[in-house]
N, C-alpha and C positions, 0 to 999 in steps of 0.2 A: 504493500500500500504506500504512495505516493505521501510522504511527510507534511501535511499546508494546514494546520489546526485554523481554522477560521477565527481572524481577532474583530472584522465588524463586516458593516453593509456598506459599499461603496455605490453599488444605485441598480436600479434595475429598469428595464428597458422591454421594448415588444420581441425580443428573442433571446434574454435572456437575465438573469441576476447576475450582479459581479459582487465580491465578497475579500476583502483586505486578508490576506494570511500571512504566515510566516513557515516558511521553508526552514524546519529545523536539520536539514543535512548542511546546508552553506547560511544558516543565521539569516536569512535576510525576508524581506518584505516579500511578498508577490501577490495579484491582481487575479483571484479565481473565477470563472467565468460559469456559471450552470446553466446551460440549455431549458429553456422551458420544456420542450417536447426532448422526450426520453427515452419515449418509445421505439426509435430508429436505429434501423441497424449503424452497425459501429462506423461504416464505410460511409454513411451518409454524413454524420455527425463528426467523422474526420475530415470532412469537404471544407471548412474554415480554419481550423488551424495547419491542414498541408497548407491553406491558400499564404494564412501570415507566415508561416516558419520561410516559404522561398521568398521573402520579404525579408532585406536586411539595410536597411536606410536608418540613419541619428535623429530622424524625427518621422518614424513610423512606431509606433506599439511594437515591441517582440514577442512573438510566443517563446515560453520554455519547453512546454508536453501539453500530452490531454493523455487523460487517464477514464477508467470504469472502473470506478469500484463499489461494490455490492448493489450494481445495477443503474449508477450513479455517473453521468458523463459528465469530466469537468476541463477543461481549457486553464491552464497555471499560463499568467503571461506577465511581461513587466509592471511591476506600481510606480506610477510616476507620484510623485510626493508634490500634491498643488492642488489645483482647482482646474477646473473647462474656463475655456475662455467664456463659455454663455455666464457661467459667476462671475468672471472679473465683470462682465460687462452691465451686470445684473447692480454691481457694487460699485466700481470707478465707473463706466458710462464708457462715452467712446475715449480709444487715447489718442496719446499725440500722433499726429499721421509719422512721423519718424521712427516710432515703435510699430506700430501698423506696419509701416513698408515690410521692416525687419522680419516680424510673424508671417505677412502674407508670402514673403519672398521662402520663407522656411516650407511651407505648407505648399506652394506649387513646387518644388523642389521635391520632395515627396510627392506630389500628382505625379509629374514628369517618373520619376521611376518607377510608379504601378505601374504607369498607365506603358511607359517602354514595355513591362512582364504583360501586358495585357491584362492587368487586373483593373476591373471598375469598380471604386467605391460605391458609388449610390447614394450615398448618407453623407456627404458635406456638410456639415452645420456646428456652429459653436460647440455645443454641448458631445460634439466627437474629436475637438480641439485641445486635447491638454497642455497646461502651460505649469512650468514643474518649479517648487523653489530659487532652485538653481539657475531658472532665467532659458532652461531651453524647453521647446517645441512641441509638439509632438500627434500628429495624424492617428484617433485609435478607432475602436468600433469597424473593424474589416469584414463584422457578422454577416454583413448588407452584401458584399462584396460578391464580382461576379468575378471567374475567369472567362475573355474573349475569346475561342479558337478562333483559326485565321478564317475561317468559314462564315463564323458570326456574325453579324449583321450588325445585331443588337441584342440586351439582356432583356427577353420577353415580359418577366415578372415587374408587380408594378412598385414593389419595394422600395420603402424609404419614408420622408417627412415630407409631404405635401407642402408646405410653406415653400420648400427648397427645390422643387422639383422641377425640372424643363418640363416645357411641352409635350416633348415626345415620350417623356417620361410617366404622365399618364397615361401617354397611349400603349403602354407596356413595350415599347420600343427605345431604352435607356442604348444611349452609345458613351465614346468617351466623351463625348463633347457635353456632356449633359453633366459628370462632374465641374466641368468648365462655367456652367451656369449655374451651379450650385454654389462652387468659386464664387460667384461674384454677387449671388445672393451674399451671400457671407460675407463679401466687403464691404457692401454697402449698410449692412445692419451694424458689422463693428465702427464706422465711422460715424454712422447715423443718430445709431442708438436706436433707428427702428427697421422693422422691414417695409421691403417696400411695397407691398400690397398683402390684408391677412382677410382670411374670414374660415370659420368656424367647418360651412363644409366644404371638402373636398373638389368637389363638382364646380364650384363658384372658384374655387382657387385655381383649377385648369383652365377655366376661363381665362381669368386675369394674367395667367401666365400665358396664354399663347396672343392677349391684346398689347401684353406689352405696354401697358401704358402706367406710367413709373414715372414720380415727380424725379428730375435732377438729381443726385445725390450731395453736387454743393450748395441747392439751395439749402439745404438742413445743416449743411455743416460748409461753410465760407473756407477752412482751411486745406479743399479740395480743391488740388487748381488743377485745370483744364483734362491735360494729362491723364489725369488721374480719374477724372469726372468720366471723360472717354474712356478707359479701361476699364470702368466697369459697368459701363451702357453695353458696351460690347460682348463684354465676358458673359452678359443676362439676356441678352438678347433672340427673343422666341425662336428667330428662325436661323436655322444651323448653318445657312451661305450668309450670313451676316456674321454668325458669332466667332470665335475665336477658334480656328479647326484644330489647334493642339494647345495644350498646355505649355509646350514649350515654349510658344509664343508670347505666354501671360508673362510665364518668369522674366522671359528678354526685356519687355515694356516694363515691367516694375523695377527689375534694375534698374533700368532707364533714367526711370522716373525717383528712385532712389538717390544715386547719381546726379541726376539735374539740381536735384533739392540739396545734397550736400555744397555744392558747387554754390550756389542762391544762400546757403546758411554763412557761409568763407566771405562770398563778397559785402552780405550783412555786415558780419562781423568787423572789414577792412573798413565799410565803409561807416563803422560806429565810432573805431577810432580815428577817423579821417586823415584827411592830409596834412591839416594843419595842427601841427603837434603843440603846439601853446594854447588851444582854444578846449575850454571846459566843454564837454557831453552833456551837463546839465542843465535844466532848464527850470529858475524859480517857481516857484507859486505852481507848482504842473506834481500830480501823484504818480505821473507815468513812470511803472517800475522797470521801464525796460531803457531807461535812461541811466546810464551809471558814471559816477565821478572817478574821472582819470587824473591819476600826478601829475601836475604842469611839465612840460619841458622832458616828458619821455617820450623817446625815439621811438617813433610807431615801426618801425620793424620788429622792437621785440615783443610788442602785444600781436602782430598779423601775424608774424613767425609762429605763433603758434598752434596754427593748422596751413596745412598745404591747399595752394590756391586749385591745386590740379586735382588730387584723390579725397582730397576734406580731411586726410588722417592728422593726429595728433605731430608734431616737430617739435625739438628741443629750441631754445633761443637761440641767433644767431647761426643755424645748422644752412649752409649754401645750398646742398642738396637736398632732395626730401629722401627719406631711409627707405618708403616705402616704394615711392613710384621713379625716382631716380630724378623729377625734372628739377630744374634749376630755381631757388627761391630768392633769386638774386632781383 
């Protein structure tokens, strides 16, 4: 018998209960998973842990084993120590689009290697997003999950969360591209703070997903520029010659768009301590805290110096080069 004493409930879900244990062969935590339906033979109910165990990416869930014991199927897979992002967002709200990029760039990094294995999630939504102590990532909930043979068209079954679901994904015709608009369902709710169209039943929600019609996402949230607004109009976009046809695609644009923004945060920053190095940043009678008092008569190179105009990364003072991307900070 497979050693995992159950120490609490970590949530449970339409396939199945997860339960906090503790692996007393190697001391440590793990994330037990019990199948609702039991009744299946052993080869059916190994259909989702073969599918994670050929899954090995730093911000997917890993299985350990799945085991039967006294009649009992159970899936042992990593505990990440944290919360879903649906809590963070349930408690802080949206965040800063700079940690956003960060998460979202983690998380199509992981779509991009299911989806290379031909595995579809199906279930893109916060609440399958863990975000762990330690500040990393992490893509879980593979229950949903379909493998594509190359024959495959589409995953026929209509599985998953309505809120999150493409079009064709009611029509029990999920591709990859329908995690992609799951994606971007997802973006728009962590920046928003809401989604973008809800209702109660199902039938009304196929609707609204194949009309497409979706306020802005920077009107709700002004720190969405352009960019960014565009990627994920796209990413949601009912119909699949308009939407994003790979994943790979999403990741390239939000670097991009990562990238842009670091770049827009450097020349901020040069142009806060301007050119004229005798003149105060401050401005009387004004509460604006993004005003900050600089020493008269310091050399504005050694406050720019300390980010590169090119990669945005961190430099020492006075450093010619930059350590990271080699150009010249002269």
């Amino acid at each position: 018998m497979y050693p995992v004493p159950i120490l609490d409930t970590i949530g449970t879900g339409g396939f199945g209960s997860v339960y906090l244990a503790r692996d007393v062969l190697i001391d440590k935590k793990v994330a037990v998973k019990v199948p609702h339906k039991q009744g299946e033979k052993v080869e059916k109910l190994l259909r989702e842990p073969r599918l994670l165990a050929a899954l090995n990416h730093p911000n997917i869930v890993s299985v350990i084993t799945a085991e039967k014991i006294n009649d009992v199927f159970y899936i042992v897979m990593e505990y990440v120590e944290g919360e879903s992002l649906e809590q963070y967002l349930r408690r802080e709200g949206p965040p800063e689009i700079s940690l956003a990029l960060d998460w979202f760039i983690k998380i199509a990094g992981a779509l991009v290697y299911a989806h290379d294995k031909n595995v579809l999630h199906r279930d893109i939504r916060p609440a399958n997003i863990l975000l762990s102590n330690d500040g990393h990532i992490k893509v879980a909930d593979l229950g949903t999950s379909r493998y594509l043979m190359e024959e495959d068209r589409f995953a026929s079954t209509r599985i998953g969360s309505p809120p999150y679901m493409a079009p064709e994904h009611f029509q029990g015709k999920a591709t990859l591209q329908s995690d992609i608009y799951s994606f971007g369902i997802l973006i728009y709710e962590c920046l928003t703070g809401k989604l973008p169209f809800y209702d109660k039943n199902p039938k009304v929600l196929a609707q609204m997903a194949r009309g497409g019609q979706v306020r802005p996402a920077f009107e709700l949230n002004p720190d969405i520029n352009p960019d960014l607004n565009r990627l994920i109009s796209r990413a949601m976009h009912p119909k699949l010659g308009t939407r994003y046809p790979t994943v790979v695609e999403v990741l390239s644009e939000l670097k991009r768009i990562q990238l842009s923004s670091r770049i827009e945060s450097s020349q901020e920053l040069a142009h806060l301590v301007g050119p004229d190095r005798n003149e105060s940043r401050v401005t009387s009678n004004r509460s604006d805290s993004r005003h900050i008092q600089l020493p008269r008569n310091l050399p504005t190179r050694e406050i720019s110096s300390l980010f590169c105009w090119n990669c945005s990364k961190p430099v020492q003072k006075r450093t010619r080069n930059c350590p990271h991307c080699g150009v010249s900070l002269d």
